[in-house]
C-alpha positions as CSV (number, residue, x, y, z in Angstrom):
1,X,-138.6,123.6,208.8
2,X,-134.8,123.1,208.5
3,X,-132.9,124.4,205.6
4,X,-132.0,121.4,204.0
5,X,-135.6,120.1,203.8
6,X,-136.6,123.6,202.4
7,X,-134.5,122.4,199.5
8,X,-135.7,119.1,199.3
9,X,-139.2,119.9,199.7
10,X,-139.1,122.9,196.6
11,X,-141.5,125.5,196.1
12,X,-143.6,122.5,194.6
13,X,-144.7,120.6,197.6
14,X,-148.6,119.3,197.0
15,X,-151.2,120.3,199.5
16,X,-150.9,117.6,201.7
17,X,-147.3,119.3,202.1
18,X,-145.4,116.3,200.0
19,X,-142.9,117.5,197.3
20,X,-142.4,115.0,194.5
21,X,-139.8,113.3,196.2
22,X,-141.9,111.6,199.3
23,X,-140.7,114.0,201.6
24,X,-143.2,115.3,204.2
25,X,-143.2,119.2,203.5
26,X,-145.4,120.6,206.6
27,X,-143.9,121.5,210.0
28,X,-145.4,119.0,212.4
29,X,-144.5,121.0,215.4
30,X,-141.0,121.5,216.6
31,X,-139.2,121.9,213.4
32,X,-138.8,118.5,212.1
33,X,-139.7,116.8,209.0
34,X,-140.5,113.5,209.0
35,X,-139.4,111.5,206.3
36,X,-142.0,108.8,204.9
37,X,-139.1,106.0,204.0
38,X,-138.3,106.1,207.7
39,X,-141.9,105.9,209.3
40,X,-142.7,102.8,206.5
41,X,-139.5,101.2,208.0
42,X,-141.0,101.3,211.6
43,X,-143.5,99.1,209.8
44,X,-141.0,96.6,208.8
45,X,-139.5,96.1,212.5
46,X,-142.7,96.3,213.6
47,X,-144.1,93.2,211.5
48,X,-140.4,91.6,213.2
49,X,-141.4,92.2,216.6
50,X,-144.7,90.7,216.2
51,X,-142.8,87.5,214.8
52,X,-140.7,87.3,217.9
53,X,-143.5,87.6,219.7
54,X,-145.2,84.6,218.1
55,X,-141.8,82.7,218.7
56,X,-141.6,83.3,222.2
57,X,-145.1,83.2,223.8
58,X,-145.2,80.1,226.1
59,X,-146.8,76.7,224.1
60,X,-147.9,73.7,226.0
61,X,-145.2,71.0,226.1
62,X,-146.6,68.8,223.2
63,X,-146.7,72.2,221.0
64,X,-143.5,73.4,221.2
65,X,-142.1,70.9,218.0
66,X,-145.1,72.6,215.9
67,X,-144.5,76.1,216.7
68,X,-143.9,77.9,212.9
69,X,-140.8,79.9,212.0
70,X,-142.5,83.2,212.4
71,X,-139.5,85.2,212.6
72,X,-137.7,83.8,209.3
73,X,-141.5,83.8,207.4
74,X,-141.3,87.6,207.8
75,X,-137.7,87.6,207.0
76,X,-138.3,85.8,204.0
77,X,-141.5,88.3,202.9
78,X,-139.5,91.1,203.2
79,X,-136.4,90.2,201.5
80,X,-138.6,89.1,198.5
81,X,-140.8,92.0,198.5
82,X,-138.4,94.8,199.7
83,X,-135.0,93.6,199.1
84,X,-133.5,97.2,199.5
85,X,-134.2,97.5,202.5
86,X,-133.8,94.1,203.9
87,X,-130.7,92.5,203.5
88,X,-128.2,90.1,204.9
89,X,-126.6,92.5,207.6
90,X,-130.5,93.1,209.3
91,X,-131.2,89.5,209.2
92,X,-128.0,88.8,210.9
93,X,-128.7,91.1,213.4
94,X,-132.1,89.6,213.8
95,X,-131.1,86.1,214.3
96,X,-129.0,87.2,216.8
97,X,-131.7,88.5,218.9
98,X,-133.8,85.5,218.5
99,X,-131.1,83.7,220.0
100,X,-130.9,86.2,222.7
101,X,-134.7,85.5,222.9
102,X,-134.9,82.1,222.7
103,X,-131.8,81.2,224.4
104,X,-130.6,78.7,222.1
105,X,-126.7,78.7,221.1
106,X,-125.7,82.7,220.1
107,X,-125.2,83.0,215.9
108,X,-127.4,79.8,215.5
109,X,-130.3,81.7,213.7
110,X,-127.9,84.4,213.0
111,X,-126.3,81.6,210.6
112,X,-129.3,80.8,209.0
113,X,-131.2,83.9,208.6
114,X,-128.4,85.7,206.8
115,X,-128.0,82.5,204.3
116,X,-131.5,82.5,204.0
117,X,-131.7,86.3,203.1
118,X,-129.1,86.2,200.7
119,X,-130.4,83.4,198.7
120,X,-133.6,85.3,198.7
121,X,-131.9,88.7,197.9
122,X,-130.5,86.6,194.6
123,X,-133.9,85.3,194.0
124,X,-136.2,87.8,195.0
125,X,-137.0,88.6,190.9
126,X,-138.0,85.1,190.2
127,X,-139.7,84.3,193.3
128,X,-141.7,87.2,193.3
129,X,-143.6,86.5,190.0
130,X,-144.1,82.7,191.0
131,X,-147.7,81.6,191.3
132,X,-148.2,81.5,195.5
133,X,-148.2,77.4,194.9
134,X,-144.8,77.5,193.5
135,X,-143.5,79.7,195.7
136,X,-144.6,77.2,198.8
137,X,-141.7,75.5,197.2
138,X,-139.3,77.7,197.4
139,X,-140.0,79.0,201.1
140,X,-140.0,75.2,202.3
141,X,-136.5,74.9,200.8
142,X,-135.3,77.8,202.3
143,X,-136.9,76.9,205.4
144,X,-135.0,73.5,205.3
145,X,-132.2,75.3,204.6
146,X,-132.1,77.5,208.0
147,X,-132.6,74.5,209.6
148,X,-130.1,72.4,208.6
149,X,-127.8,75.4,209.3
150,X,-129.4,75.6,212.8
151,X,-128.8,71.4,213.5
152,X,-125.6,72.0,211.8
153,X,-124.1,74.7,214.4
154,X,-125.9,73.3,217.5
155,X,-124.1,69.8,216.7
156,X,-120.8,71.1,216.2
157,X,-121.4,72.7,219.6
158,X,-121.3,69.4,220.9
159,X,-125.3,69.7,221.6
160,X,-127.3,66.6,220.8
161,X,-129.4,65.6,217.8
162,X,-133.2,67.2,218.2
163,X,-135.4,64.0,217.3
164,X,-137.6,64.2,213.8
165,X,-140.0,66.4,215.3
166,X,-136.9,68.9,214.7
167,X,-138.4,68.6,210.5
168,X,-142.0,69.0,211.4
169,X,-141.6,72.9,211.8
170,X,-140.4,73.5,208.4
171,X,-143.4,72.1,207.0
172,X,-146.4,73.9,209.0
173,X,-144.5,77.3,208.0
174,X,-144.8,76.3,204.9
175,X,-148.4,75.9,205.0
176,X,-148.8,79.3,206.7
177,X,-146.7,81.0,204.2
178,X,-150.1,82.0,201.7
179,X,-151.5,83.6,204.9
180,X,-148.2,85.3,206.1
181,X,-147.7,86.4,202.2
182,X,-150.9,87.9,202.3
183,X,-151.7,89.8,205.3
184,X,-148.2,91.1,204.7
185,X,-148.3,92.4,201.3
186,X,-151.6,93.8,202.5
187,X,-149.5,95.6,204.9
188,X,-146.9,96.7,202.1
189,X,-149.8,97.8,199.9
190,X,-151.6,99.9,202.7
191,X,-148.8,101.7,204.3
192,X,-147.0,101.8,200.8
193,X,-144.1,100.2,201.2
194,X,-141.8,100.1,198.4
């Protein structure tokens, strides 16, 4: 155990080896403590990587204008349920590499993601006690929102208009928000992420 998580940890720590504070107390081999708010954030980019997953794994032609907005769904989840630990600078950074991913122009989901988060961020007390009908709402909004950011930025790259299909996605990732909401706050309740 290092010195400075001797002080952390106390003469207190529990017997699972946790002091008061969340720190892990007990010497896993090799002298490091592992820190429980850094192993529940491997949970957070892991719930991301499953999203760009979902965004990138090959659709059949007619498909591709219903795939859902996995990536910003989970974006959206965790701003509202975590907003510490999600914020504007890691959805940023996220969009980016969904453009990277998808190839589409670089900063276009950048754009959106980090307007998206931050309206969240400001809302996240309201939304979070909305009924899960109400809050359909809200998510299509700020679904809308990202994508009129996206069409925005692509057309001032000189790129032409996507056809209507272009709207359909904000609605069917609307109507998996209730299941995205609650397989992850299942998640956030399990692994105790707060």
């Amino acid at each position: 155990m290092d010195p400075g998580s001797r002080h952390r940890c106390g003469f207190h720590a529990n017997r699972g080896g946790r002091s008061a504070t969340g720190v892990n107390c007990t010497d896993r081999g090799g002298g490091r403590v592992i820190n429980q708010a850094q192993s529940r954030n491997y949970i957070i980019t892991l719930t991301l990587l499953i999203g760009f997953i979902l965004t990138i794994i090959p659709l059949p032609e007619w498909a591709t204008a219903y795939r859902p907005q996995w990536v910003a769904l989970i974006l959206i989840y965790w701003c509202m349920a975590v907003p510490e630990r999600i914020g504007v600078g890691i959805s940023w950074t996220t969009g980016l590499l969904l453009d990277v991913l998808t190839g589409t122009l670089l900063g276009q989901h950048a754009l959106g993601f980090s307007v998206i988060a931050y309206i969240m961020l400001k809302l996240h007390l309201r939304v979070r006690v909305m009924p899960l009908r109400q809050q359909v709402f809200t998510i299509f909004i700020l679904l809308l929102v990202e994508r009129l950011l996206a069409l925005w930025s692509t057309g001032a790259a000189g790129y032409p208009t996507p056809s209507l299909w272009y709207w359909i996605t904000p609605l069917i990732s609307t109507l998996l928000w209730p299941w995205v909401f609650i397989i992850l706050r299942d998640m956030r309740r399990r692994f105790h992420i707060s």
